[in-house]
C-alpha positions in Angstrom: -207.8 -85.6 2.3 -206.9 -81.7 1.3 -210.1 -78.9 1.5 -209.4 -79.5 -2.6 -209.8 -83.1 -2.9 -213.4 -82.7 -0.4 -214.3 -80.0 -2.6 -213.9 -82.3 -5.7 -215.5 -85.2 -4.3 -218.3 -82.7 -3.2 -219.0 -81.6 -6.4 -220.0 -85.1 -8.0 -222.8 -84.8 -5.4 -226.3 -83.0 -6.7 -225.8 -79.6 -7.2 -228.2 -78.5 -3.9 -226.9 -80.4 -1.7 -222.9 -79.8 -2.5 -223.0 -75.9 -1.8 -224.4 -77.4 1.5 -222.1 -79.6 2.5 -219.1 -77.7 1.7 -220.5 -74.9 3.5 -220.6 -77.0 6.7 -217.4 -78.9 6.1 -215.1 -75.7 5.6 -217.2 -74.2 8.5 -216.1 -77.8 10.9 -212.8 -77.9 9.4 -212.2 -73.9 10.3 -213.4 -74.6 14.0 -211.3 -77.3 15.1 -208.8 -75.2 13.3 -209.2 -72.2 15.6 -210.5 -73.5 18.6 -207.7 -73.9 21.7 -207.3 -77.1 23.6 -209.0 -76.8 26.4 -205.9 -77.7 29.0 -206.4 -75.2 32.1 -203.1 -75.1 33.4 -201.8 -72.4 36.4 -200.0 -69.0 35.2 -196.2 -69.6 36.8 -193.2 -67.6 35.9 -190.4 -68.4 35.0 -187.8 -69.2 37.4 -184.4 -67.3 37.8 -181.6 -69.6 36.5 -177.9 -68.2 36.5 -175.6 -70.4 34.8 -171.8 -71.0 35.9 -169.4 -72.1 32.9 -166.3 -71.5 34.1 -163.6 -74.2 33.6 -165.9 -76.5 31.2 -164.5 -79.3 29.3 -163.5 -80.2 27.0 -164.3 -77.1 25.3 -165.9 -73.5 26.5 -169.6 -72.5 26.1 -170.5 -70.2 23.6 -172.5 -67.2 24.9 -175.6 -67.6 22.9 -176.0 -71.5 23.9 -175.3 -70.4 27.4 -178.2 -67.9 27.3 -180.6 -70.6 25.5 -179.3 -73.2 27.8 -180.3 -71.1 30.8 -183.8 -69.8 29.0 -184.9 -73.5 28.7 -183.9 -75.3 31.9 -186.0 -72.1 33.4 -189.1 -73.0 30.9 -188.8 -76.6 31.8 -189.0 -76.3 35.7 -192.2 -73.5 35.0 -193.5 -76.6 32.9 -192.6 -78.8 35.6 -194.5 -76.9 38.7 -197.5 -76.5 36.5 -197.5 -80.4 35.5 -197.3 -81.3 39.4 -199.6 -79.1 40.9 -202.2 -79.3 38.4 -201.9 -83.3 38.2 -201.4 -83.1 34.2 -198.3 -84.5 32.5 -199.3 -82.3 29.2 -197.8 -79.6 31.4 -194.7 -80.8 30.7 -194.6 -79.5 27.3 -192.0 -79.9 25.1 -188.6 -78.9 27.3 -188.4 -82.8 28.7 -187.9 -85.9 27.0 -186.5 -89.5 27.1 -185.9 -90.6 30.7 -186.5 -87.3 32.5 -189.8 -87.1 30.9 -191.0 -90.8 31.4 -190.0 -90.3 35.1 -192.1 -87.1 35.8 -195.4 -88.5 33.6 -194.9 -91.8 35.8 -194.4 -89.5 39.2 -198.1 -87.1 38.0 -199.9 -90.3 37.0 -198.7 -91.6 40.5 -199.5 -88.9 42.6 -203.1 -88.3 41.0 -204.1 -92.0 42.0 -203.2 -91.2 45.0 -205.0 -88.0 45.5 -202.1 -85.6 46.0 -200.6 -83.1 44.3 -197.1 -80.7 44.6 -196.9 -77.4 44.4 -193.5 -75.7 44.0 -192.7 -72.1 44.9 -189.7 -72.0 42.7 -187.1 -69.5 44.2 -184.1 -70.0 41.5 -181.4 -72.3 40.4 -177.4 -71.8 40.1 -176.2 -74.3 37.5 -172.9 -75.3 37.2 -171.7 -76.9 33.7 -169.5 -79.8 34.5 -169.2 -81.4 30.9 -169.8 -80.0 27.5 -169.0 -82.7 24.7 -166.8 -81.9 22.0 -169.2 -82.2 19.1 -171.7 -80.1 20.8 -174.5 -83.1 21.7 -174.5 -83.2 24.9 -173.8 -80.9 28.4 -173.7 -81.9 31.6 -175.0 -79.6 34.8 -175.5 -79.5 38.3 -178.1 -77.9 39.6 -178.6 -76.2 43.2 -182.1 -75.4 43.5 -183.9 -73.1 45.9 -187.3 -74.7 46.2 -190.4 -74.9 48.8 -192.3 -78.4 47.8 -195.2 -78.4 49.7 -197.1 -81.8 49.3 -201.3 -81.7 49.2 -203.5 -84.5 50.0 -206.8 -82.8 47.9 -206.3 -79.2 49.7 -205.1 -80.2 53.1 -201.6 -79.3 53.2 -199.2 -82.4 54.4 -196.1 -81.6 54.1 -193.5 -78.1 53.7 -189.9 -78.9 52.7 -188.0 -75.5 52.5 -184.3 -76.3 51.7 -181.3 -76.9 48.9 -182.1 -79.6 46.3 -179.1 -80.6 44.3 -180.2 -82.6 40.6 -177.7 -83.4 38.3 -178.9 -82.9 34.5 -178.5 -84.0 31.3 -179.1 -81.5 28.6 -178.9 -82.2 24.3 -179.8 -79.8 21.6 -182.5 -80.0 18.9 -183.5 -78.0 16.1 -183.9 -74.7 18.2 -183.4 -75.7 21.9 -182.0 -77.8 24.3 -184.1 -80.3 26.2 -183.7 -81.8 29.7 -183.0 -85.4 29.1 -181.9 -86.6 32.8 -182.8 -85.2 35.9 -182.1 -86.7 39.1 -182.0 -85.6 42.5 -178.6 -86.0 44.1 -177.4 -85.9 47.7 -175.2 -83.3 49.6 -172.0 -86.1 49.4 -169.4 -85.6 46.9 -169.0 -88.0 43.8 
């Protein structure tokens, strides 16, 4: 229902009482407007990513996708360290989807029943673009991570892993970005 339609309605109400309540309907409707969601999330920045598209096929990269290709992998691994150390998937935001996002709400939701949580000091990723399709839908990458995952259990520290993580990744476009699809962890052996 439009702020016209309640104002209509409103006025078939007795006069008194209509000033009233649209008074304290535009007044609600203008609060729940304003007010922020109330998501406290951890300030990370963005990662460095430098991508590699030298020798892509079957067709080149454009400079401008390469440069928003780059932007949003970085945005989507700072959404991805907030999501896992704070324990929220609506962290995520809107860089992940399909099968890459089902796999890291399923990963939070299994890591807060179990009373842990991951936080990611985030040192920079070299992505290599292995496969661009020809109508533009889809690109391929490799990723080669420098990441420290250190695993909590509440706030005693478990685990430090400080080396190389390779994760091949699917990207596609949308309206104005492109969204992580896939992302899988991949070993050191070749393909």
């Amino acid at each position: 229902m439009s702020m016209v339609e309640i104002t209509l309605a409103l006025k078939k109400i007795a006069p008194p009482f209509a000033k009233m309540a649209t008074f304290v309907i535009t007044a609600c409707v203008l609060a729940i407007a304003q007010s922020p969601t109330q998501i406290h999330l951890p300030q990370v920045n963005l990662p460095e990513v430098h991508l590699d598209a030298t020798g892509l096929t079957p067709r080149p990269i454009e400079e401008l996708t390469g440069t928003t290709i780059a932007r949003h992998y970085a945005l989507a691994w700072r959404d991805l360290t907030v999501a896992l150390e704070s324990g929220q998937a609506e962290g995520l935001g809107e860089e992940f989807v399909g099968f890459a996002k089902d796999r890291l709400t399923k990963r939070i939701t299994e890591q807060n029943q179990a009373g842990m949580h991951v936080r990611i000091v985030d040192r920079g990723h070299h992505l290599k673009a292995v496969f661009y399709s020809t109508d533009g839908s889809a690109m391929q990458l490799l990723d080669q991570a420098q990441l420290e995952i250190q695993t909590f259990d509440g706030n005693k520290l478990l685990d430090t892993q400080n080396v190389p993580h390779k994760y091949m990744v699917l990207m596609t476009p949308g309206a104005d970005r492109w969204y992580v699809r896939d992302l899988e962890e991949v070993s050191d052996k070749p393909f």
